[in-house]
C-alpha positions in Angstrom: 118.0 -20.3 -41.1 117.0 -19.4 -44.6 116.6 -15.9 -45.8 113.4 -14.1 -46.0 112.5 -12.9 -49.4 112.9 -9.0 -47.5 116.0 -10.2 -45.6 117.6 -11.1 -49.3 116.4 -8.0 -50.6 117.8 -5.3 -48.1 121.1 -7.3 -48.4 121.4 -7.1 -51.8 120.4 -3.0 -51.7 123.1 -2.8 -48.9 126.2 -4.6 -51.1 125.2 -2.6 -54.1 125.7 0.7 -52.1 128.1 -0.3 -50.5 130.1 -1.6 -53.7 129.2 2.5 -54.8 130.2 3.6 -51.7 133.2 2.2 -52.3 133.5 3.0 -56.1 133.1 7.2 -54.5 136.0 6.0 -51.8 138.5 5.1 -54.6 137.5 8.2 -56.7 138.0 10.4 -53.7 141.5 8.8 -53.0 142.8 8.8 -56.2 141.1 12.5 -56.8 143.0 13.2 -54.0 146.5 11.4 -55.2 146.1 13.8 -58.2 146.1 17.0 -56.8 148.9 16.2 -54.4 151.2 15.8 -57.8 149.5 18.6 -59.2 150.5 20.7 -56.6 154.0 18.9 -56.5 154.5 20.6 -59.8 154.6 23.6 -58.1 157.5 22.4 -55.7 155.3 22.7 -53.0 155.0 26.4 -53.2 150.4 25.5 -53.1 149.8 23.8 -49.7 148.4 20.4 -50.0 147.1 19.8 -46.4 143.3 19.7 -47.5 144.6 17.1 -50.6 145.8 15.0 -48.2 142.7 15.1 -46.2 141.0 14.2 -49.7 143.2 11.0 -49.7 142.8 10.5 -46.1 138.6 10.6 -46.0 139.0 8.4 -49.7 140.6 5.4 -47.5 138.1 5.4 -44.9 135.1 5.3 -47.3 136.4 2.6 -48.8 137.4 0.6 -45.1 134.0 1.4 -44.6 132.5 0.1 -47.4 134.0 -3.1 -47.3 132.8 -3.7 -43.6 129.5 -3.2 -44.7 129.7 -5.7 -47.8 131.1 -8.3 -45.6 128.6 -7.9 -42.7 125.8 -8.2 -45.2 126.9 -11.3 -46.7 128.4 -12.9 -43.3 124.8 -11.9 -41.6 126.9 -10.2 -39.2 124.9 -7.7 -37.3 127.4 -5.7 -35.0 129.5 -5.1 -38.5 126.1 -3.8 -40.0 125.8 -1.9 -36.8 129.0 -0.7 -36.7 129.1 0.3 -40.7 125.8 2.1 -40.0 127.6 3.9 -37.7 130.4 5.1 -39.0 129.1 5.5 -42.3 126.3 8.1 -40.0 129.1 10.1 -39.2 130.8 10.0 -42.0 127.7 11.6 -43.9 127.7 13.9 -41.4 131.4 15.4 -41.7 131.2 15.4 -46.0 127.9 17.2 -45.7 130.1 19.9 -43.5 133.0 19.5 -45.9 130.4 19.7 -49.1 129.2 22.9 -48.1 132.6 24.4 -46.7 134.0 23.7 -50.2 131.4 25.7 -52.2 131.3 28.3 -49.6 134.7 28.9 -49.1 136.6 28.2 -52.4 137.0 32.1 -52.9 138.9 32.3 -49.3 141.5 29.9 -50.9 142.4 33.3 -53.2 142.6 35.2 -50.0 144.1 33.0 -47.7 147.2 32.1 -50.0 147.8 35.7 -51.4 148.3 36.6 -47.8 151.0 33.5 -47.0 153.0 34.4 -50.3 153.1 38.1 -49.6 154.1 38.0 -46.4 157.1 34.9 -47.5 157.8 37.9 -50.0 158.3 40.2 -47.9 160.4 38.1 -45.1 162.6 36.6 -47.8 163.2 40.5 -49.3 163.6 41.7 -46.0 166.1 38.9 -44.3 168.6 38.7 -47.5 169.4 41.5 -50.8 169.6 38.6 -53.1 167.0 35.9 -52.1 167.5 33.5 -55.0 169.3 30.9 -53.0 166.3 30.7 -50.8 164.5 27.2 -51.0 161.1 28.9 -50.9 162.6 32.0 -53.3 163.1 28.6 -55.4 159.9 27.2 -55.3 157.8 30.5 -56.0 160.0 31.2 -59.1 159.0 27.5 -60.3 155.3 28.5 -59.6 155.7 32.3 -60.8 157.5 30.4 -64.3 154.6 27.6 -64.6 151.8 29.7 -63.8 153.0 32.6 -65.7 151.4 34.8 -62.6 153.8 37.5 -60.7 153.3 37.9 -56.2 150.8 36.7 -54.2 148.1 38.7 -55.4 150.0 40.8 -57.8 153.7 42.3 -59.2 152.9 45.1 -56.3 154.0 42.2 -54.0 158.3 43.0 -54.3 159.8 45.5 -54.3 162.3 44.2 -56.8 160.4 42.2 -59.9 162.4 39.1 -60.3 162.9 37.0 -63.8 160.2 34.3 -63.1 158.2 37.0 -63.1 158.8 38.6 -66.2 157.9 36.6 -70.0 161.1 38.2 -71.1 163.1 36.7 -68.3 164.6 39.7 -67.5 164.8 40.9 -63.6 162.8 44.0 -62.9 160.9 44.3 -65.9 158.7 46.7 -66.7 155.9 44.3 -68.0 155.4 41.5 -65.1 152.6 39.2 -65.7 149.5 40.6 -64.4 147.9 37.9 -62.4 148.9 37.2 -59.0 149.7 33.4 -57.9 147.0 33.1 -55.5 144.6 33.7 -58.2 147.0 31.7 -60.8 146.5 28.8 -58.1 143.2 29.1 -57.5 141.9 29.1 -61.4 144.1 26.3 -62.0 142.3 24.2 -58.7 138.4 25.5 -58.7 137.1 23.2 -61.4 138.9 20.3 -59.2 137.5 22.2 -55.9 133.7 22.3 -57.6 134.3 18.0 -58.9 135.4 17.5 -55.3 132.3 18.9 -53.4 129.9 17.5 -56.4 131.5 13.9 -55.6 131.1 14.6 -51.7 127.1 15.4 -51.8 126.6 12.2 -53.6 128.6 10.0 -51.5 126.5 11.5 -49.1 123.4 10.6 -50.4 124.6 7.0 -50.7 126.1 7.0 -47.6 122.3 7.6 -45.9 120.6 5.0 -48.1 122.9 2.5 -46.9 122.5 4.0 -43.2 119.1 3.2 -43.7 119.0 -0.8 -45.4 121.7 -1.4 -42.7 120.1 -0.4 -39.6 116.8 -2.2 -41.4 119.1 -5.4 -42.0 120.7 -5.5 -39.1 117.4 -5.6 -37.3 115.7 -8.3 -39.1 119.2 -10.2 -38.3 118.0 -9.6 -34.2 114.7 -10.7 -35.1 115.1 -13.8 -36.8 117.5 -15.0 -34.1 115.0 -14.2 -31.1 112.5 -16.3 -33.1 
């Protein structure tokens, strides 16, 4: 049966966002990819659980994108159904994770000046000279890139160590000033604020395509009843 001139039209609106649906997919995955190495830098001393989330959510935009291309073109309505679906929910769960990014980006400070002073405190506690450690490792990789001293400041040990100190020396009188946490989180926010600015327009592609999905997918029942 050929295509109505309405029928041509909401397939060509629902490949377009889908092709930008999938264009925000690959940005998220490879935004993603980047702050994993980022933080790699840093010998794993900034957790990366929420970057791999990034990567994660960037694979299934783009798995759901490319079902709904295909069910356009192929006039296949339970693929349209099914993108509509998903891509629903999906909308759903980045307008969540949209707002929990701008809301909570100051909790990251928080949260991670905690962890590192109480890994401070346990490494101090369990050996007098922590500098075999792994983590005792890591943190004077972060304390040296970052040029920051503790989780939230010098305070943090009782004995300053070299990483933290420009001079190199251990138990300097002059540590740097800012703590890791807030080293960490001014090197990450203007990622944080690019991440949740992607996220809100995916989402308002996402529900357009909802929309010319759902719309194309019942013209597609239509024509076939007539």
């Amino acid at each position: 049966m050929a295509c109505s001139c309405s029928e041509t039209a909401n397939k060509i609106v629902v490949s377009v966002f889908s092709i930008i649906v999938l264009f925000f997919g690959a940005v998220w995955l490879f935004f993603g990819v980047f702050l994993v190495v980022m933080a790699s830098r840093a010998e794993s001393a900034i957790p990366t659980g929420s970057f791999v989330f990034i990567i994660v959510a960037g694979i299934v935009v783009v798995a759901i994108a490319v079902l709904g291309f295909i069910g356009a073109w192929k006039r296949n309505r339970c693929m349209l159904l099914t993108f509509a679906t998903l891509a629903g929910i999906l909308f759903v769960i980045e307008l969540i994770a949209a707002v929990i990014v701008f809301v909570t980006q100051a909790q990251f400070v928080r949260l991670l000046g905690f962890a590192l002073q109480q890994q401070i405190s346990a490494i101090e506690d369990s050996s007098p000279d922590p500098a075999g450690d792994d983590f005792m490792q890591a943190l004077d990789k972060l304390q040296e890139t970052l040029k920051c001293c503790g989780g939230v400041s010098a305070s943090d040990w009782k004995t300053v160590p070299a990483s933290c100190c420009a001079s190199g020396m251990k138990g300097c009188k002059d540590p740097y000033s800012v703590g890791c946490a807030e080293a960490a989180f001014d090197l990450f926010k203007g990622y944080f604020l690019a991440s949740g600015i992607i996220t809100i327009l995916l989402c308002i592609v996402e529900l357009t395509a909802v929309i010319c999905a759902c719309v194309l997918a019942h013209q597609y029942k239509t024509y076939n009843e007539v």
